[in-house]
N, C-alpha and C positions, 0 to 999 in steps of 0.2 A: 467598589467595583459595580457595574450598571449590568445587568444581565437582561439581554434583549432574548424574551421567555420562547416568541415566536418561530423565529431562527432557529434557537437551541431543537425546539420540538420538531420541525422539519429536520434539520443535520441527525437528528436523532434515529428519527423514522427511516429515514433512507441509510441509515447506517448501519443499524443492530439487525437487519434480517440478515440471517444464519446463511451465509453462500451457499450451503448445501440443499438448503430450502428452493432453492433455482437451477437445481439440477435432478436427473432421474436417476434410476435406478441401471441406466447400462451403461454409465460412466466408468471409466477404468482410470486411475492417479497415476499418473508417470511423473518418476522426478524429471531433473532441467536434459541430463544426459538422454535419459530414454526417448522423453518428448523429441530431442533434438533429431536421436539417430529416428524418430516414427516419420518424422517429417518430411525427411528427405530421403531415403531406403524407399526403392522401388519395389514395388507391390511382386509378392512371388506368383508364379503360374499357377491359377483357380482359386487363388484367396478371394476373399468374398470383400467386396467394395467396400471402403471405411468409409462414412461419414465425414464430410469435411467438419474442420475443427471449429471454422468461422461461424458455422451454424450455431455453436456450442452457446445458450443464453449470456452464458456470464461476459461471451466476450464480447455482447452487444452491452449490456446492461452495466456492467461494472465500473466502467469509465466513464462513464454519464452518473451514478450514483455517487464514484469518489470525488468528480468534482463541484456536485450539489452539496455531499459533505463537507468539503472543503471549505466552498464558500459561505454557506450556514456555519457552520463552526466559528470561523474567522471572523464574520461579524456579532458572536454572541455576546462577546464580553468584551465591556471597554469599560477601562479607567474613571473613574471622575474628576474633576477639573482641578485644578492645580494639586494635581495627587504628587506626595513625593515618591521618591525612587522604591520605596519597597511598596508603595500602594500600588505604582505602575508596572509591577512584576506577577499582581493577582490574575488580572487578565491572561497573560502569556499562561502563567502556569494553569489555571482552566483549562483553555483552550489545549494543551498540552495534555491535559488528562482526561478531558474526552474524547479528543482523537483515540487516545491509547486504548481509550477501554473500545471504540468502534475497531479500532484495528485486533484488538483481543477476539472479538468477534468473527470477525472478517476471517483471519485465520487458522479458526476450528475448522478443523478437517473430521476424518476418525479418529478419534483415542487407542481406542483398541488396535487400529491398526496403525500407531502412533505417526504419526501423519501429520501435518498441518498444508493448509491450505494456502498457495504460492498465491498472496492476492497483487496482479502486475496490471493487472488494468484497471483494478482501483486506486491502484496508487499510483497510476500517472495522471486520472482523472484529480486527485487527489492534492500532486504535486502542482500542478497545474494552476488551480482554484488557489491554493495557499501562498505559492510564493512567485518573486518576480524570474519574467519569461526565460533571463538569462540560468538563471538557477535551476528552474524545473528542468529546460531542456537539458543544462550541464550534466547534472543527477541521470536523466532519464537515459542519456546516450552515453556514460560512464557505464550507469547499471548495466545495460541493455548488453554492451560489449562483454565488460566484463563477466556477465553469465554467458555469452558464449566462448568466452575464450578459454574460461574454467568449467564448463559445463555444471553450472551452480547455481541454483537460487539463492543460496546464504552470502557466498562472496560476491554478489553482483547487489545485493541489497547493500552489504556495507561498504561494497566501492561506492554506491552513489552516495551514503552518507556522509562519507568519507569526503568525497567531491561537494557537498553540501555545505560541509561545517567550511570546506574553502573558499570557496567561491560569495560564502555568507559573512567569513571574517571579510572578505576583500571589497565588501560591495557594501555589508552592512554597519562593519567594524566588526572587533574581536570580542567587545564586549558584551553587546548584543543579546541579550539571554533571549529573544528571537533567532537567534543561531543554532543555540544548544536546543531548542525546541526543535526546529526543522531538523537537525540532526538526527534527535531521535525519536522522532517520526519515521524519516525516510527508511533508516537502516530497523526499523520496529521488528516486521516481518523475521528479520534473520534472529534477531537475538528475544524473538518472544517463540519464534522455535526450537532455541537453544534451552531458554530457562525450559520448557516444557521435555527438551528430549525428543522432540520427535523432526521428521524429515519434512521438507517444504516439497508439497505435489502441486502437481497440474492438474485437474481432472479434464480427462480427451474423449470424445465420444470413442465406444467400440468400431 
């Protein structure tokens, strides 16, 4: 396996700072339902003006970082030349465990208030950079509904997964162990707040 060191060190850089690191201190974490109903619930008589949400760093920043990660990632490891079929699976699987461990990152929220951080704008930048247009988009407009229709960041990350592994068997084949990567990547977010226990938040300005 060829490891282009470059790449790696950049996808790195922009990957492992702490989300929380780019945000203040007067962030409130609303899960998908609360965010939902904050968004659209009309302001009551003498409540004091909220902050728009767009201002919020992470939702400039995160999607330009997950698809710098993306695409550094993506080019850091490749195969060498007539490598046979387990040599040309070291690649995928790298690439596959550095995502994880930036997405492991990416999702630290608070512990204590067991929490993980709902990362959806780095992972369209993300999806984006990694895989082909028709799949990103499939993934990002399954997810996107599907968390509103169950008011859920856990089931809208594994609908898109879900939407991924298909749309990857159909286009990539079944075999593919670029499949089962992209799979579980997309759906990461959900099932690395599972193993951890704790709930996927939004952090929303006050």
């Amino acid at each position: 396996m060829i490891v282009n060191w470059a790449y790696l060190a950049v996808g790195l850089l922009f990957g492992l700072i702490p989300p929380l690191r780019l945000l203040n201190t007067e962030c409130r974490y609303l899960m998908f339902e609360d965010l939902w109903n904050r968004m659209f619930r009309s302001n009551q008589e003498g409540e004091k003006k909220r902050r728009r949400w767009w201002k919020l760093p992470l939702v400039w920043i995160d999607p330009f970082r997950g698809y710098v990660v993306g695409d550094m990632l993506e080019q850091s490891f490749r195969a060498v030349r007539r490598a046979n079929f387990a040599q040309a699976q070291f690649p995928v699987i790298a690439m596959l465990a550095t995502v994880l461990l930036v997405l492991m990152v990416q999702t630290r929220g608070r512990p204590y208030e067991r929490e993980c951080i709902s990362p959806a704008g780095f992972m369209v930048g993300l999806m984006i950079a990694m895989m082909s247009p028709t799949m990103a988009l499939g993934a990002i407009i399954v997810g996107a509904a599907t968390m509103i229709a169950l008011q859920s960041y856990l089931h809208g990350y594994l609908a898109a997964g879900v939407i991924t592994a298909v749309l990857g068997a159909a286009f990539m084949g079944p075999a593919n162990t670029k499949v089962v990567a992209f799979t579980l990547i997309v759906s990461a977010p959900a099932w690395i707040s599972w193993l951890r226990g704790n709930a996927l938040v939004t952090p929303v300005r006050c």
